[in-house]
C-alpha positions as CSV (number, residue, x, y, z in Angstrom):
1,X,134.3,142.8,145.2
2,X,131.6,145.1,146.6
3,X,129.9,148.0,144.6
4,X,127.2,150.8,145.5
5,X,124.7,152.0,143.9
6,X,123.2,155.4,144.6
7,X,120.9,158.2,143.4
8,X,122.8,161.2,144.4
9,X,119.5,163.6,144.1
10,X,122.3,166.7,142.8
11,X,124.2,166.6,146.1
12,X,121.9,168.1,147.6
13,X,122.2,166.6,151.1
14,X,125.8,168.0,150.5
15,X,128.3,167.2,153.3
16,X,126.6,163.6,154.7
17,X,126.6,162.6,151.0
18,X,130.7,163.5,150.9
19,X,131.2,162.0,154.0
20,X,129.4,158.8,153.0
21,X,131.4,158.5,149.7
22,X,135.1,159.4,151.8
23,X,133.7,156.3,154.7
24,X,133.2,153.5,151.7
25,X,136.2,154.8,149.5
26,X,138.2,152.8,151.6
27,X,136.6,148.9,150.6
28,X,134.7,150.4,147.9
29,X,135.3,148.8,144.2
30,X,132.8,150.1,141.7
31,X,130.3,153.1,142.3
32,X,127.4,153.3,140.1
33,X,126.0,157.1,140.6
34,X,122.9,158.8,139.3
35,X,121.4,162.4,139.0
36,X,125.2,163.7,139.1
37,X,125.8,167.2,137.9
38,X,128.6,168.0,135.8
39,X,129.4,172.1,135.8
40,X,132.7,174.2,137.0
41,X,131.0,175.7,139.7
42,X,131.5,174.8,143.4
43,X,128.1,176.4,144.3
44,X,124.6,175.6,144.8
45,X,121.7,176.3,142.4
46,X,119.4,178.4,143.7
47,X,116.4,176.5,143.1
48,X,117.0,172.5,144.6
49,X,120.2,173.4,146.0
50,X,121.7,171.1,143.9
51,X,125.4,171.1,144.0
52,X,126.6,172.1,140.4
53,X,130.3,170.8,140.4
54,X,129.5,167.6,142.0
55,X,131.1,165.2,139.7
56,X,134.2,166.9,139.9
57,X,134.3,167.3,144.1
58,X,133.2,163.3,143.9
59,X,136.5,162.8,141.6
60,X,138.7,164.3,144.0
61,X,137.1,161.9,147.1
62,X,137.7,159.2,144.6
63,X,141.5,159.6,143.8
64,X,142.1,155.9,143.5
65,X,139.4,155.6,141.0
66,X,139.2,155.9,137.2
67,X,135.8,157.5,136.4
68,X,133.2,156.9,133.1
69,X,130.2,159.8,133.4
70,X,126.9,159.8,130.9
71,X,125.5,163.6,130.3
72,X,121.5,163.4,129.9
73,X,121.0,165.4,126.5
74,X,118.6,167.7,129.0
75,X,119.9,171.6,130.5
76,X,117.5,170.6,133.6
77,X,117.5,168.9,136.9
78,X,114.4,168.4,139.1
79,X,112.5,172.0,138.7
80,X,115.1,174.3,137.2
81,X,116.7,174.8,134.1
82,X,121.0,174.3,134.7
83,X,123.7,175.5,132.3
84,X,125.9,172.3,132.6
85,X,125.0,168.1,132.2
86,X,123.5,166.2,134.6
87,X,123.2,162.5,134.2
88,X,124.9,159.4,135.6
89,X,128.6,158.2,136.9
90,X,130.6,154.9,137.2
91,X,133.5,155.2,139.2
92,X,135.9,151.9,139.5
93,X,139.1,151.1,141.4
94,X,142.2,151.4,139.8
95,X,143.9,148.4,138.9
96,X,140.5,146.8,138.0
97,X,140.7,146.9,133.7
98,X,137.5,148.2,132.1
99,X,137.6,146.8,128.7
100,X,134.9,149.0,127.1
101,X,132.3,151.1,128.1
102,X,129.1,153.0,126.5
103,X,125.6,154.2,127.4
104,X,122.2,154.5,125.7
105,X,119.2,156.6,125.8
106,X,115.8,154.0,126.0
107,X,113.8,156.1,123.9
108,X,113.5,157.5,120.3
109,X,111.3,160.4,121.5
110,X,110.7,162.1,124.7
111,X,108.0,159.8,125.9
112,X,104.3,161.6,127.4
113,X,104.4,162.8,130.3
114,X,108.0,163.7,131.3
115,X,108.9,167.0,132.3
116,X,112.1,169.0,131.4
117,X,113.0,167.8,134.8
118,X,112.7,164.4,133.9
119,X,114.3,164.3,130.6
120,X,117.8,163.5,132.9
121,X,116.1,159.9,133.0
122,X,115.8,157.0,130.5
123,X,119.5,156.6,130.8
124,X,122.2,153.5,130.7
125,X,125.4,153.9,131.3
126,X,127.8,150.4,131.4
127,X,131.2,149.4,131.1
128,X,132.8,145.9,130.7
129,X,135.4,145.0,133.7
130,X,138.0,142.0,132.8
131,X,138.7,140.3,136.5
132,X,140.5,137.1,137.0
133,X,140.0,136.0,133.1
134,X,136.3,136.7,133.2
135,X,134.4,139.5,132.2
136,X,131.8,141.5,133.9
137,X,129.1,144.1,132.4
138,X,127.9,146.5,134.7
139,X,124.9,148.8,133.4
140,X,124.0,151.7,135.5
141,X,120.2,152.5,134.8
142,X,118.3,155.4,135.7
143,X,114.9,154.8,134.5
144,X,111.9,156.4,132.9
145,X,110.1,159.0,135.4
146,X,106.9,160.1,134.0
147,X,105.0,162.6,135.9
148,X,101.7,161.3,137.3
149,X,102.3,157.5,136.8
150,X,103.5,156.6,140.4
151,X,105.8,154.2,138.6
152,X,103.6,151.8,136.8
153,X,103.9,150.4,133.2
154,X,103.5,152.2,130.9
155,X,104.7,151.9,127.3
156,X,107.3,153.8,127.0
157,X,108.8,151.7,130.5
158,X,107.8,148.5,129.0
159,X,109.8,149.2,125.9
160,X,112.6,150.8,127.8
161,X,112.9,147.0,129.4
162,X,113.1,145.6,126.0
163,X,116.2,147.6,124.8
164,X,118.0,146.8,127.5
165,X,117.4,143.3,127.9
166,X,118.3,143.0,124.6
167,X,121.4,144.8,125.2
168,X,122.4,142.3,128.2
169,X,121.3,139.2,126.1
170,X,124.4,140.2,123.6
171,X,127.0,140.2,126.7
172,X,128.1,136.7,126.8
173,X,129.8,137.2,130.8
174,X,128.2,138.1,134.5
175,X,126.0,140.8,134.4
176,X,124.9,143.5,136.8
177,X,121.9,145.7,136.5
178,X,121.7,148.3,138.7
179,X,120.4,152.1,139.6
180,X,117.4,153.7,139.8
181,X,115.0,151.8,137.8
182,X,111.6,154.1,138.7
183,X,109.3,151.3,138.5
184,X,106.8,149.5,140.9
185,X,108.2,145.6,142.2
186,X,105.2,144.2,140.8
187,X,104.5,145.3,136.7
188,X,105.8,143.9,133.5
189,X,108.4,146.5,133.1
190,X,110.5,144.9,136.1
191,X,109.3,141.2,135.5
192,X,111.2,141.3,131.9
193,X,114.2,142.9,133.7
194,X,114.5,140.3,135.6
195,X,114.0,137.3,132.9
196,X,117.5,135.2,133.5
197,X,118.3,137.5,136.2
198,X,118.3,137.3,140.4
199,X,116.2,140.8,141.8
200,X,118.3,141.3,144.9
201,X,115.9,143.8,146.4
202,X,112.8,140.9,146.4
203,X,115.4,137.9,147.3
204,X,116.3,139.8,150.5
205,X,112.8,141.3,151.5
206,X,113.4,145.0,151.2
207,X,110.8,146.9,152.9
208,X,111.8,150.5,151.2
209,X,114.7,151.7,149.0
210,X,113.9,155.6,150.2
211,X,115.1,157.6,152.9
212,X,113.2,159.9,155.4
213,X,114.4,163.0,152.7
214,X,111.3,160.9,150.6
215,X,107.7,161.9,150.7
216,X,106.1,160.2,148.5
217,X,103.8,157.0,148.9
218,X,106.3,154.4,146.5
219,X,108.7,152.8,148.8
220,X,110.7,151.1,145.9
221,X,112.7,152.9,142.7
222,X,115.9,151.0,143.7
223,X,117.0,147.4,142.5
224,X,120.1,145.7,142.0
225,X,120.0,142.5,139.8
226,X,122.5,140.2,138.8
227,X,122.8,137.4,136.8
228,X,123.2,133.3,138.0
229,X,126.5,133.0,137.8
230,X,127.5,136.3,139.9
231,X,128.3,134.6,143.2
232,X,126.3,136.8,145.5
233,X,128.1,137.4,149.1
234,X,126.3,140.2,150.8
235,X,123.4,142.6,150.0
236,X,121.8,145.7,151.7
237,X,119.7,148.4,151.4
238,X,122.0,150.9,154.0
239,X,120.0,153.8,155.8
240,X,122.4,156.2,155.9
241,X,120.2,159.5,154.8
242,X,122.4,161.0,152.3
243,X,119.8,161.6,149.2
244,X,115.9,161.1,149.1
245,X,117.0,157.8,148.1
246,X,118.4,154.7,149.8
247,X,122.0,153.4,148.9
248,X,122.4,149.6,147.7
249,X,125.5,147.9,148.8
250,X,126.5,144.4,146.6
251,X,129.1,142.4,147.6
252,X,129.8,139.7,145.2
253,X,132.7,137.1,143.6
């Protein structure tokens, strides 16, 4: 099977991004999508240039796909305040059976230090896939971002690692964590993710998981991990410049 992971940044590298998602449609089984936006509107916003309706232009790439969306409790993306959801999308082939699916927020409170903006993270979306008499969770993070913090620990991030590694701890099959995690490769809040579990971005040496649409100075928010028994078959970080961020290409038995 071979999923993608990707933070969609709104759409707002518009026709690449569509083009990207038509390409990999074709060999393409389960899409794992972040900072989607939900409204009715095939337009723009006029801050970002985010493009509002883009969950439901994606869904219409993505005929032969059933699709499972989380809506962020917040009415903002990035700098502007939005009349619609954003949040996060997992889109799978038909024919594949999703048994269950779900998603969580990884806080009580609005931790310090996060924007209106940011309130669209702290996310996990997941569903349960039956294939070939086994079953396979998929959880499709997007992680804490807290202005300022460069994506260190902090407490707040530590804890959100604790809730959901104690949500994969009660799924008895193969697991797959993936999305954008906002943290550093090197702090406590990615080492407990990745307790029992391979970090596919490390195994392989990945130098960056942004694209040249990136400015900043953190090269990593990115990671795919997956549990022992997931037979691994292929992984990249693909530089096709569709978002500010990188997309992650798993291919796996």
């Amino acid at each position: 099977m071979k999923l993608i992971t990707l933070n969609l940044w709104g759409g707002i590298v518009y026709e690449p991004l569509m083009e990207f998602i038509k390409t990999h449609a074709k060999d393409t089984d389960i899409f794992c999508f972040q900072e989607m936006l939900f409204g009715d509107i095939p337009d723009f916003t006029p801050g970002d240039r985010a493009r509002g309706n883009l969950f439901s232009e994606i869904k219409t790439i993505l005929v032969d796909f059933n699709s499972h969306k989380r809506i962020s409790p917040s009415k903002h993306f990035q700098h502007e305040s939005i009349f619609f959801g954003a949040g996060q999308a997992i889109f799978v082939r038909k024919g594949i059976t999703v048994t269950a699916d779900g998603g969580f927020l990884c806080y009580d409170e609005v931790p310090m230090n996060t924007v209106e903006g940011g309130k669209v993270t702290g996310n996990v979306e997941w569903v349960d896939i039956e294939y070939s008499n086994q079953i396979l969770t998929i959880a499709n993070l997007h992680g804490l971002w807290q202005k300022g913090t460069k994506k260190v620990d902090t407490p707040e991030r530590i804890l959100q690692s604790t809730i959901i590694k104690d949500f994969l701890s009660k799924k008895k099959g193969k697991k797959i964590l993936c999305g954008d995690f906002n943290l550093k490769p090197d702090g406590k809040s990615i080492a407990l993710l990745e307790e029992g579990m391979r970090n596919l971005i490390t195994e392989y040496g990945a130098i960056s998981t942004r694209s040249g649409f990136y400015t900043g100075e953190e090269k990593f928010a990115d990671y795919v991990l997956v549990s022992p028994n997931v037979g691994v078959l292929d992984f990249k970080v693909l530089q096709d410049q569709v978002s500010d961020h990188l997309p992650l290409l798993l291919k796996f038995s």
